[in-house]
C-alpha positions as CSV (number, residue, x, y, z in Angstrom):
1,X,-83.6,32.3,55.6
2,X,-81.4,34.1,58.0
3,X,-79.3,37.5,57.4
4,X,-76.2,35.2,57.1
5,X,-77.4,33.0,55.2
6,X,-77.6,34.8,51.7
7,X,-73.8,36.1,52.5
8,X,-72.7,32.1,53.1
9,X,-74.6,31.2,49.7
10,X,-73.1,34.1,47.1
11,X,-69.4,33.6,49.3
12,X,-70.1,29.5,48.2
13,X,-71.2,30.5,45.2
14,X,-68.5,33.4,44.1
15,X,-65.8,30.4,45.1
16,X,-67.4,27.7,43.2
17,X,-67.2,30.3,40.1
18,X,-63.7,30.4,40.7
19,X,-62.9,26.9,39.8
20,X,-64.7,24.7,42.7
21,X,-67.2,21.9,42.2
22,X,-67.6,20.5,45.6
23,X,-68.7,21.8,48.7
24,X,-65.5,21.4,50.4
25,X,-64.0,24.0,47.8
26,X,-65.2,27.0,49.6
27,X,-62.9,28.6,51.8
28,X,-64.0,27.2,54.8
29,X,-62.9,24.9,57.6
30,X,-64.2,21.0,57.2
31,X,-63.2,17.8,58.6
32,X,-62.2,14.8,57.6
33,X,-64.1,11.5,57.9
34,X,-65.5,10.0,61.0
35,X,-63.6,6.9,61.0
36,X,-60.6,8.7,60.2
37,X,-58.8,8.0,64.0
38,X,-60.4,4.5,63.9
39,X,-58.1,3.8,60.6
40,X,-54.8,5.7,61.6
41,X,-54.6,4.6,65.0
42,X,-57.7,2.4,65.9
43,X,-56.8,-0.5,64.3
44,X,-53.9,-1.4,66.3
45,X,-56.2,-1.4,69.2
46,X,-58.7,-3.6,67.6
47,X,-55.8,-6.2,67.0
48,X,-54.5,-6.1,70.5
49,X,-58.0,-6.4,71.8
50,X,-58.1,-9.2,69.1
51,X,-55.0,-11.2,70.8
52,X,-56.0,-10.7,74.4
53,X,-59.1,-12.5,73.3
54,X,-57.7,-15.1,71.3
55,X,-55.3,-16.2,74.1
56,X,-58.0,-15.9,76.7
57,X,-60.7,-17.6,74.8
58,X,-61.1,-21.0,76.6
59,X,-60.8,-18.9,79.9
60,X,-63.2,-16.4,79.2
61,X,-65.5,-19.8,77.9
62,X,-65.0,-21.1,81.3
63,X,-66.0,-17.8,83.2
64,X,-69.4,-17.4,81.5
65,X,-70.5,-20.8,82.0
66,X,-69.3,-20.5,85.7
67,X,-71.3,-17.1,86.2
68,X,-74.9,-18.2,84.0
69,X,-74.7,-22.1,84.6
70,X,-73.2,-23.1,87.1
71,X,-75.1,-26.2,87.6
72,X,-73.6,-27.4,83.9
73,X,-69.9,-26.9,85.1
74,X,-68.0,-30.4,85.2
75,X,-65.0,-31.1,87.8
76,X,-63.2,-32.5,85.4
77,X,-62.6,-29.4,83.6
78,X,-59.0,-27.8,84.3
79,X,-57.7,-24.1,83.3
80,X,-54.0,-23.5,83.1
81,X,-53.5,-20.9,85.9
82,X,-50.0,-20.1,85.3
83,X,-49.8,-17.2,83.6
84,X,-50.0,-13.9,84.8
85,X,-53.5,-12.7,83.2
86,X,-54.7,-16.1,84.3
87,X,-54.2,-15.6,87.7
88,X,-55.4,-12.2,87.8
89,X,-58.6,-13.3,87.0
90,X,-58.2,-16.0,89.3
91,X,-58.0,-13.8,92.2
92,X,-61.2,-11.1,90.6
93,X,-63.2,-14.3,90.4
94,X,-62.5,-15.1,94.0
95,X,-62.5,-11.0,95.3
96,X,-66.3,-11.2,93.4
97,X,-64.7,-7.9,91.7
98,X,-66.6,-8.9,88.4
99,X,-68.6,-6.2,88.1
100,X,-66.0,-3.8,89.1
101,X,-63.9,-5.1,86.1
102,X,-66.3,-5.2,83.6
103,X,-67.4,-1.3,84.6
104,X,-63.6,-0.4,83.9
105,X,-63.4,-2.0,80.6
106,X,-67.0,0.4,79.9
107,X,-64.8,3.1,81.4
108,X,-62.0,2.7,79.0
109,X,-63.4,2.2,76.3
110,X,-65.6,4.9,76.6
111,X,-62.4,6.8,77.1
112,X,-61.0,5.5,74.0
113,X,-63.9,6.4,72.4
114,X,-64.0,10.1,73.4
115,X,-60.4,10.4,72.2
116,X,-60.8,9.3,68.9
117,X,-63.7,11.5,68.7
118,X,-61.4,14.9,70.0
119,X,-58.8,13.7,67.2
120,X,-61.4,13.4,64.8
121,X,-62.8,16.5,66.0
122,X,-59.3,18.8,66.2
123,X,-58.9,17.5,62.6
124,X,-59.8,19.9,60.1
125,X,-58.5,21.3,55.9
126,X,-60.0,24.0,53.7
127,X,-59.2,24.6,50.5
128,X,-58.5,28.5,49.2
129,X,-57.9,30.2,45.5
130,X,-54.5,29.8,46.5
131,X,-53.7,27.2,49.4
132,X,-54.6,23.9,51.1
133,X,-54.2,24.1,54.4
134,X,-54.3,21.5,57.4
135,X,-54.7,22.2,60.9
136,X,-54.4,19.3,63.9
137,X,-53.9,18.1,67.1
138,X,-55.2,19.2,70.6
139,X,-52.6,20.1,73.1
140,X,-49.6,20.5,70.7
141,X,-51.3,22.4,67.7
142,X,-49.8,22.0,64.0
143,X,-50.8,23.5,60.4
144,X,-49.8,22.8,57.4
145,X,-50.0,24.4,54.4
146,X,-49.8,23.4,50.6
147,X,-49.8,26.5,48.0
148,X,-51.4,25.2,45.1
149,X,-49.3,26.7,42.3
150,X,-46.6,24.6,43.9
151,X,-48.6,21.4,44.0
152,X,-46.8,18.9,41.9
153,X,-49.1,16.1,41.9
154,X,-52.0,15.0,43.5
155,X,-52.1,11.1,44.7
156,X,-55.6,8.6,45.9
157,X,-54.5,5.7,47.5
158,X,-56.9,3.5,48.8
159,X,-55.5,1.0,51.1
160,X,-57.9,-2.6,51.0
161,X,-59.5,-2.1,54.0
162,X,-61.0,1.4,53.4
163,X,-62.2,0.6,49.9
164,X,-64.3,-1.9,51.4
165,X,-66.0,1.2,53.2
166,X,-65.9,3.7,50.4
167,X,-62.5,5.8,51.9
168,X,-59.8,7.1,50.5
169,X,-56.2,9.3,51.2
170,X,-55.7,12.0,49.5
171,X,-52.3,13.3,49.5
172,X,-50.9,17.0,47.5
173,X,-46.8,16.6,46.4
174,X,-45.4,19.8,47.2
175,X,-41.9,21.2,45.9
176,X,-39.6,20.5,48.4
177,X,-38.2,18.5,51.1
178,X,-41.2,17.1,53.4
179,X,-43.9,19.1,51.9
180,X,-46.5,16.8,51.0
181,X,-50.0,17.4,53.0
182,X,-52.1,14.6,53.6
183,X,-55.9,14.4,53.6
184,X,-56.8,10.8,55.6
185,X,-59.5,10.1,55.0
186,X,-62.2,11.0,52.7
187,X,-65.0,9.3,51.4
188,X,-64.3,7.7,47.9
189,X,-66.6,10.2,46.2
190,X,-65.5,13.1,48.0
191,X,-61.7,12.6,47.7
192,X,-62.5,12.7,44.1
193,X,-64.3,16.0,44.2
194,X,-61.3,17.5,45.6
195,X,-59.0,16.6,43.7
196,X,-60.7,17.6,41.0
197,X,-61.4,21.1,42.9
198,X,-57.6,21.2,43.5
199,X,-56.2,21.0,40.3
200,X,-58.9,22.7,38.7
201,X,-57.8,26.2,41.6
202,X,-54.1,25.0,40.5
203,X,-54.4,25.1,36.9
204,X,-55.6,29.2,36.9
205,X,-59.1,28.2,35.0
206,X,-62.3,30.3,36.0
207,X,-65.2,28.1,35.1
208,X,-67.8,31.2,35.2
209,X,-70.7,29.2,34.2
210,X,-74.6,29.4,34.6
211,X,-75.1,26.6,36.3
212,X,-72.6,26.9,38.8
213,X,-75.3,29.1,40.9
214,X,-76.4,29.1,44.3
215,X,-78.7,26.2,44.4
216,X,-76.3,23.9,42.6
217,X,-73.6,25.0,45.5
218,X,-76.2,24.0,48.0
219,X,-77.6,20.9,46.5
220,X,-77.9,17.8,49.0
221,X,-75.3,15.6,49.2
222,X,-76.6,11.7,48.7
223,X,-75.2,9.4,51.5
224,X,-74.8,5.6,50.4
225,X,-75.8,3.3,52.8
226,X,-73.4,1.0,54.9
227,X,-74.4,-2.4,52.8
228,X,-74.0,-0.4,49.7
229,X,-70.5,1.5,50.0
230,X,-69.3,-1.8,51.3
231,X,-70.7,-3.7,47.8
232,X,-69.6,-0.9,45.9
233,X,-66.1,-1.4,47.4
234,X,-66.1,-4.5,46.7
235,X,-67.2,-4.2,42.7
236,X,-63.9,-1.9,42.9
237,X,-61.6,-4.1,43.6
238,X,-62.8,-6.6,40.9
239,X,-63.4,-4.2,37.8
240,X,-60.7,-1.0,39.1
241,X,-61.6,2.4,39.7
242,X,-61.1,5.7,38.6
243,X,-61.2,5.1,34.6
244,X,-65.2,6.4,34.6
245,X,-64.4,10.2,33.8
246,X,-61.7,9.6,30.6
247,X,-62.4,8.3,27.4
248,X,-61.4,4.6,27.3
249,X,-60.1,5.0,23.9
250,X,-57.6,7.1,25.6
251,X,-56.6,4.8,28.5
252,X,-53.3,3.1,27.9
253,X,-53.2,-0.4,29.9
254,X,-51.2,-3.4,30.3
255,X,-52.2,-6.5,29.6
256,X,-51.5,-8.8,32.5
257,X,-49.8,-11.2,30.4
258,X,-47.2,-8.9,28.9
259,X,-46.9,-7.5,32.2
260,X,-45.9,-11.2,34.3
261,X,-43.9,-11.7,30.6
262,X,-41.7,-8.8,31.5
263,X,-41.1,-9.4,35.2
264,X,-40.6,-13.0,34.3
265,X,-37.8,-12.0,32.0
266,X,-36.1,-9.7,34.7
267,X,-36.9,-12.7,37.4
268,X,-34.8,-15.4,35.1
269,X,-32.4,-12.8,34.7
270,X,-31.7,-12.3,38.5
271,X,-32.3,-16.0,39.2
272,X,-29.2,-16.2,36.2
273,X,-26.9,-13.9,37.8
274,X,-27.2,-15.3,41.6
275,X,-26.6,-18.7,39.7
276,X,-23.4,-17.6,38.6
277,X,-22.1,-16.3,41.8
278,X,-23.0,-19.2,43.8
279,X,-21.2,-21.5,41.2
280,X,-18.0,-18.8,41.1
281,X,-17.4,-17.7,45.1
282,X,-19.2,-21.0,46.6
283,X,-19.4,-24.5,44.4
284,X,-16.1,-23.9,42.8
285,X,-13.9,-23.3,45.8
286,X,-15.6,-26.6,47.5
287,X,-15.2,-28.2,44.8
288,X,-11.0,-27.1,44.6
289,X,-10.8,-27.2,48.4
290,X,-13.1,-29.8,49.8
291,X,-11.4,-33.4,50.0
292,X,-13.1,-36.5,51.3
293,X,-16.3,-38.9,50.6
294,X,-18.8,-35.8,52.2
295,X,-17.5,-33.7,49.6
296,X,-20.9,-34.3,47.3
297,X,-23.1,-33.9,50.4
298,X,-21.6,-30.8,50.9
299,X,-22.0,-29.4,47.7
300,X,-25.6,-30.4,47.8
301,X,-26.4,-28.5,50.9
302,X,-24.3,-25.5,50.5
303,X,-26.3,-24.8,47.4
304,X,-29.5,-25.6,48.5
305,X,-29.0,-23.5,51.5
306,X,-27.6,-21.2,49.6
307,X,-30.2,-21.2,46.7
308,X,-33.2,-21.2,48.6
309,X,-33.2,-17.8,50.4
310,X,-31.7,-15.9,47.0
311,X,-34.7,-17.9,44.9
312,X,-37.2,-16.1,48.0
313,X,-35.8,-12.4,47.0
314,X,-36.3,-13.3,43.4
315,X,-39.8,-13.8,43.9
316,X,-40.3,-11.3,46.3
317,X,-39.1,-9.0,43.8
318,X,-40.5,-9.7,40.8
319,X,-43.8,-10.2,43.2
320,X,-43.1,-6.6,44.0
321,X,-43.1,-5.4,40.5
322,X,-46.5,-7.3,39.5
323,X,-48.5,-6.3,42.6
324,X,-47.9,-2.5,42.0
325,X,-48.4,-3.3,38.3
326,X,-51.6,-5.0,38.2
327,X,-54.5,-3.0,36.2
328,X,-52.1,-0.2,35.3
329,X,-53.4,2.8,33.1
330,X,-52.2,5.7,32.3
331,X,-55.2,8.3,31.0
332,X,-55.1,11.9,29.7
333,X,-57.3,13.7,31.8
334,X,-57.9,17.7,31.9
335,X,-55.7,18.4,34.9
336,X,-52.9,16.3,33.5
337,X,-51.8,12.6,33.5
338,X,-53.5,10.5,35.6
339,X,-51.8,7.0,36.2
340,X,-53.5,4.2,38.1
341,X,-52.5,0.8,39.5
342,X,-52.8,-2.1,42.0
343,X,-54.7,-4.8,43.1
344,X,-55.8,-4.6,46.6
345,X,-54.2,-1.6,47.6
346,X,-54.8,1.2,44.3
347,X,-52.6,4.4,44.2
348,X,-53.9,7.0,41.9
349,X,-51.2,9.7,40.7
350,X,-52.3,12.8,38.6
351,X,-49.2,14.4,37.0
352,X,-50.2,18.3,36.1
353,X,-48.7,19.6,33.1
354,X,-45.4,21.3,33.6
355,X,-44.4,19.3,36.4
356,X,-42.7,16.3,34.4
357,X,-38.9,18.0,34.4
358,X,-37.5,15.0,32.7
359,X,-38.6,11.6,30.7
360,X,-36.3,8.6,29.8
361,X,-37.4,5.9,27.8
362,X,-35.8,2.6,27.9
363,X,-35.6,-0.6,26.4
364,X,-33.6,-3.5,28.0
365,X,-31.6,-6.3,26.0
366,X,-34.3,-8.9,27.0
367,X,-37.0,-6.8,25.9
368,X,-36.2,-6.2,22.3
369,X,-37.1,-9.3,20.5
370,X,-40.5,-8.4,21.7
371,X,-40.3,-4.5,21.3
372,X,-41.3,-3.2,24.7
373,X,-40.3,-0.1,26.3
374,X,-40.6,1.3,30.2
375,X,-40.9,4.9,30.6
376,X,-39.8,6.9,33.5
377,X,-39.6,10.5,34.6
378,X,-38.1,13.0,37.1
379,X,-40.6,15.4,39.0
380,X,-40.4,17.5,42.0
381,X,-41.9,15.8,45.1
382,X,-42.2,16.4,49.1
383,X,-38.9,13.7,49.1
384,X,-35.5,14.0,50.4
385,X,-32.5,12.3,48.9
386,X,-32.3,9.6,50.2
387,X,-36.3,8.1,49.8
388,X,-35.5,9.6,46.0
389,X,-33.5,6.4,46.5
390,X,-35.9,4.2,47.7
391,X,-38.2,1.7,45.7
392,X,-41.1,3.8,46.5
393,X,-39.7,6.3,45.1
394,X,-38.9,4.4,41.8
395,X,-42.2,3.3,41.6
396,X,-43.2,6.9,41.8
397,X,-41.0,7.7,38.6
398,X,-42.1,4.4,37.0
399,X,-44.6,5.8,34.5
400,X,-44.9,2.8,32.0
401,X,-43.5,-0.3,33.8
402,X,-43.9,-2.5,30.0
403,X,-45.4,-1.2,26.6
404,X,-45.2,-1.3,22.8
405,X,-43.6,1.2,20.7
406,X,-46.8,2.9,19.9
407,X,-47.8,2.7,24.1
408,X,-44.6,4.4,24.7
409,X,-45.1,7.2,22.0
410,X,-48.6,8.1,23.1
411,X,-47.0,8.1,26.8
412,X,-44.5,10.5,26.1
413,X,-46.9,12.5,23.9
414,X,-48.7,13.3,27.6
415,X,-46.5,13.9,29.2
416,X,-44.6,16.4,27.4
417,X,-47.6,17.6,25.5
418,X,-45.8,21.5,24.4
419,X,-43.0,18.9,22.3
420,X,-43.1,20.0,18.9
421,X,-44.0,17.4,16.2
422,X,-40.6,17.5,14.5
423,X,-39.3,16.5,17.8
424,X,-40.9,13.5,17.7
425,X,-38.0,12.0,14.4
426,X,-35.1,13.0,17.1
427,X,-36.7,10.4,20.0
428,X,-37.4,7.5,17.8
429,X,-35.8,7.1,14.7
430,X,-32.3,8.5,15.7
431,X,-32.5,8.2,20.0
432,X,-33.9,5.0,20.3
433,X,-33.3,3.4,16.9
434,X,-30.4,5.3,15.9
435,X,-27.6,6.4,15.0
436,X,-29.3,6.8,11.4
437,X,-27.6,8.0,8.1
438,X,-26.8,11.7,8.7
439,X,-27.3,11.3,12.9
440,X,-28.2,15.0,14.2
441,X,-26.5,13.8,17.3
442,X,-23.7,15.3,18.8
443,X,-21.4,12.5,19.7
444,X,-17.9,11.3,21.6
445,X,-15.3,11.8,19.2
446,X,-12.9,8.4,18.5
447,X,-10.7,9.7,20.9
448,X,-12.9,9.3,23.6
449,X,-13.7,5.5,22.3
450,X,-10.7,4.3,25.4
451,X,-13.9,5.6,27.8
452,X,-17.1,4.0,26.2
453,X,-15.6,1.6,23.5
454,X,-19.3,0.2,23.1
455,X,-21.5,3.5,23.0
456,X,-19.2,4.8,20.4
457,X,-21.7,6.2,17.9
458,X,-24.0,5.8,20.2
459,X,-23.4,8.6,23.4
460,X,-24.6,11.7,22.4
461,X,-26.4,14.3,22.7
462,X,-29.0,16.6,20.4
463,X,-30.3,20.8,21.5
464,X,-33.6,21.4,19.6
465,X,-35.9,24.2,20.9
466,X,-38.2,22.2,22.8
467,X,-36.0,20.1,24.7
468,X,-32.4,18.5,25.3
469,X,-32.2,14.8,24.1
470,X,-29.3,12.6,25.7
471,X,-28.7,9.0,23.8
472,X,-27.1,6.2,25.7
473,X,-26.9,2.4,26.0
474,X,-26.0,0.3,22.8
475,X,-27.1,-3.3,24.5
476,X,-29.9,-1.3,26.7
477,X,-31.0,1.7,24.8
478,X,-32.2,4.7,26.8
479,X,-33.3,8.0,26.0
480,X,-33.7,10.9,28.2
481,X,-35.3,14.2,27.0
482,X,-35.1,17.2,29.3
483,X,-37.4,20.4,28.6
484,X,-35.6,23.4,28.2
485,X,-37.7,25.4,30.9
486,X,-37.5,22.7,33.5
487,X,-33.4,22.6,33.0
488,X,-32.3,24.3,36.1
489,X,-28.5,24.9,35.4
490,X,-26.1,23.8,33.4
491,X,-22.2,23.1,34.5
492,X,-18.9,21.9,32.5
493,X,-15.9,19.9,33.9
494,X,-13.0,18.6,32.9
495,X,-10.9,16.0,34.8
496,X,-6.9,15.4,34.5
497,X,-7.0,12.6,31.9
498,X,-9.9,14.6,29.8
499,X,-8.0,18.0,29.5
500,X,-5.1,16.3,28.0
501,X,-7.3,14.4,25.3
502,X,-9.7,17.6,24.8
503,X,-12.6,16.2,26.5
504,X,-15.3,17.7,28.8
505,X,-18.1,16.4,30.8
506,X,-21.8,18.1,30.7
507,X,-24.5,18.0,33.2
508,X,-28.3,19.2,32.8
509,X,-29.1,19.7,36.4
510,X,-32.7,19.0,37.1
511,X,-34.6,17.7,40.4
512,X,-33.6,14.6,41.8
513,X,-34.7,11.3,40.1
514,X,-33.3,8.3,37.9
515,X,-32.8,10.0,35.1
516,X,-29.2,11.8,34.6
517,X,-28.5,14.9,33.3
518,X,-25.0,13.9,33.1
519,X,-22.7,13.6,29.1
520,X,-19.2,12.6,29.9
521,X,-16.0,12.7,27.0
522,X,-17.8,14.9,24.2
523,X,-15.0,17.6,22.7
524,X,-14.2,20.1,24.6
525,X,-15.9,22.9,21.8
526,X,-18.6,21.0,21.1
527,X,-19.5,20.6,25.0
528,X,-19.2,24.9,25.3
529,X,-21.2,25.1,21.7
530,X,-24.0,22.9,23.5
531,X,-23.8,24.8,27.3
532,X,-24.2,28.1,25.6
533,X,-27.2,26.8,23.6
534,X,-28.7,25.4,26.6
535,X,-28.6,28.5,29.1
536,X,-29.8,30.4,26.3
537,X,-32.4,28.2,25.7
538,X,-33.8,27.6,28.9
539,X,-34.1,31.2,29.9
540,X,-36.0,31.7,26.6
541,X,-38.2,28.9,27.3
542,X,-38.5,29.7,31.4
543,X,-39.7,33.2,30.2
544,X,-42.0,32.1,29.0
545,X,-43.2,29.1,30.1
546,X,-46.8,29.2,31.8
547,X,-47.3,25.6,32.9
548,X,-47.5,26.9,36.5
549,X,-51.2,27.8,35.7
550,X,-51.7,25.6,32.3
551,X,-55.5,25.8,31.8
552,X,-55.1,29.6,31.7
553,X,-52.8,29.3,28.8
């Protein structure tokens, strides 16, 4: 063993004391997977090379006969020579330039090859105490870097293709516009390792344990062989990944039936409303207009035409909806929530504690008979305002897509595990059930009924000393709870029409997301009772909220 040597072990060592449990956790520079180029760009260049061969098959069939048996070639076999490519074959064949050819094709791919390999090689990430940092490119250079007590999730997506080889993207949601940092790709087992590292540095803890010594930091890593990643991928897609290290007692899931139930319902729904509007703006005025013997005909096509393409986007959505829904779990884990789902394609998300700044339950009019509930949340992410908007971005927020009462109650329970017990009577007997006899709610007065004649009784709000609860919806009941030390502001405002009845609007402002923050026509004293209690309360609870760093709590 060299001088350096001992110095590289007890520096691996120290770091992997700190909170590390992979040797990619320690400090140093390492790169990312070898195929890494060959799935971010390379497999564009396998598809064109895939077309160029498909539409030169028969000629290329023709041209290897021709060169290794001749004597089998028949004259009555004709090539289209028309196109370009075609004829500049033609005229290698007849300049004998073969050779020539073929030696530039070893030339480029060779070039190709040595490319991918300087991307691959310019390509590197370490992981600190404190950051995760990515460094790229080889004539314009660019680093990134991720500080991990901003990191406000950690995602593992495994697209179909790089499951079936045992890779994986690892991607850190920083706080703020366009701060995510991607790690593409890692090997399955890896990725996991350091995700696990990551959140383990984020959450503050220092493991200082026996075991974690120098030999364990230096064990040798097991490499799978090709033929068995590629069958362990494919046992992955059948039975799911990811579930192995939680108890499965824990693991909430969705049965695939309620699931296609649900997105049936919402389906019929849509199918219903684009029903009604072809009858009201296109049938009807045909119907009024439309004189003549064709007048039947044209009703007929006009609403198959018409029909067929909105009966497509049905399907495509609710297809949507049960492709990113398939084997969905959500699982308590010790860095936070961890949510899975997919079929081909899975996205894991871990959620750390303190990071969830707002959580709305909901239960649609369709839904009740059968007494499911969705849940969804606000959080912080690498987004800007308008993909906040997109569907990518609600099925970020989309915690629990369908559940029972008791699915949505352990859901909630995880994500806002610092809610006090008692808090737990406010949700669900008086938010979502409610109003109750003696409603703790603070509601619109009958004044205000002109504005939401049917949430009277129903629109309110409730300050305990966890959290600020907002009631809405009588037909489709929703309940949003907002943590005091997540709340970043609170404003009142007053139009023309509500300072003549005495009325005020409040808003909770909190990071960007489907869940609002915003109370309109509650009495103008009530609304300054419940500001002043809320910017008390939330400097109280920021003060001393440690979530930032929640296993060192």
């Amino acid at each position: 063993m060299t001088t350096s040597e001992p110095h590289a072990h007890g520096r691996v060592a120290k770091l992997l004391l700190d909170g590390g449990s992979s040797n990619l956790a320690d400090g140093e520079w390492h790169r990312l997977h070898p195929l890494t180029p060959l799935f971010k760009g390379g497999l564009v260049f396998i598809v064109v090379l895939g077309i160029v061969f498909a539409n030169l098959r028969d000629r290329l069939i023709y041209f290897g006969v021709r060169l290794f048996a001749p004597h089998e070639m028949s004259s009555e076999i004709e090539i289209d020579s028309d196109d370009p490519v075609s004829r500049g074959l033609d005229w290698v064949m007849a300049n004998n330039l073969v050779f020539l050819v073929l030696l530039g094709l070893v030339v480029l791919v060779a070039i190709v090859i040595v490319c991918y390999w300087l991307v691959w090689r310019f390509q590197q990430f370490r992981i600190t105490g404190e950051n995760v940092e990515v460094k790229k490119g080889i004539i314009f250079r660019s680093q990134r870097r991720a500080p991990l007590d901003r990191v406000q999730g950690v995602n593992l997506t495994r697209p179909f293709p790089a499951r079936l080889i045992g890779m994986a993207k690892l991607t850190l949601e920083g706080a703020g516009t366009g701060a995510d940092v991607a790690l593409e790709y890692l090997a399955t087992n890896r990725a996991e390792q350091v995700r696990a590292d990551i959140l383990r540095l984020a959450s503050g803890v220092r493991q200082a344990k026996a075991e974690a010594n120098a030999p364990a930091a230096h064990a040798p890593e097991e490499r799978a062989s090709v033929a068995g990643t590629f069958n362990q991928g494919v046992t992955n897609i059948i039975d799911g990944v990811d579930t192995d290290d939680v108890v499965p007692e824990s693991v909430v899931r969705i049965p695939i039936g309620r699931l296609i139930a649900s997105q049936a319902i919402t389906g019929l729904l849509w199918l219903l409303f684009f029903f009604v509007l072809i009858i009201a703006f296109v049938i009807v005025p045909i119907a009024i207009f439309e004189d003549g013997p064709e007048k039947w005909l044209v009703l007929a096509i006009t609403a198959v035409t018409t029909g067929i393409p909105m009966v497509i986007a049905v399907v495509a959505i609710v297809w949507s909806a049960l492709s990113k829904g398939f084997r969905f779990s959500i699982a308590p884990t010790p860095d936070g929530v961890r949510v899975s789902s997919g079929l081909l394609t899975t996205v894991t998300r871990t959620i750390p504690p303190g990071r969830v700044h707002a959580v709305e339950v909901t239960q649609s009019l369709l839904w009740r008979p059968f007494g499911w509930w969705s849940v969804r949340i606000n959080r912080m992410g690498g987004q800007s305002a308008s993909q906040q908007s997109s569907g990518q971005a609600a099925a970020a927020s989309m915690i629990l897509p369908v559940g029972t009462r008791a699915d949505a109650e352990r859901v909630v329970g995880l994500l806002l595990p610092a809610a006090p017990e008692g808090d737990r009577l406010f949700v669900w007997e008086h938010g979502m059930v409610g109003p109750q006899a003696q409603d703790p709610f603070t509601v619109i007065p009958k004044r205000a009924y002109f504005w939401h004649w049917l949430q009277r009784g129903r629109l309110g709000v409730r300050v305990t000393s966890f959290a600020m609860l907002v009631r809405r919806g009588r037909l489709g009941r929703r309940l949003a709870v907002f943590p005091l030390a997540r709340i970043q502001g609170v404003s009142v405002s007053q139009g023309i029409f509500a300072r003549g009845q005495r009325l005020a609007h409040l808003r909770a402002h909190t990071v960007p997301g489907p869940v609002s923050g915003n109370v309109t026509s509650l009495d103008v004293d009530d609304v300054q009772e419940i500001a002043d209690l809320l910017a008390r309360g939330s400097l109280a609870a920021a003060e001393h909220d440690s979530t930032h760093r929640w296993a060192s709590v």
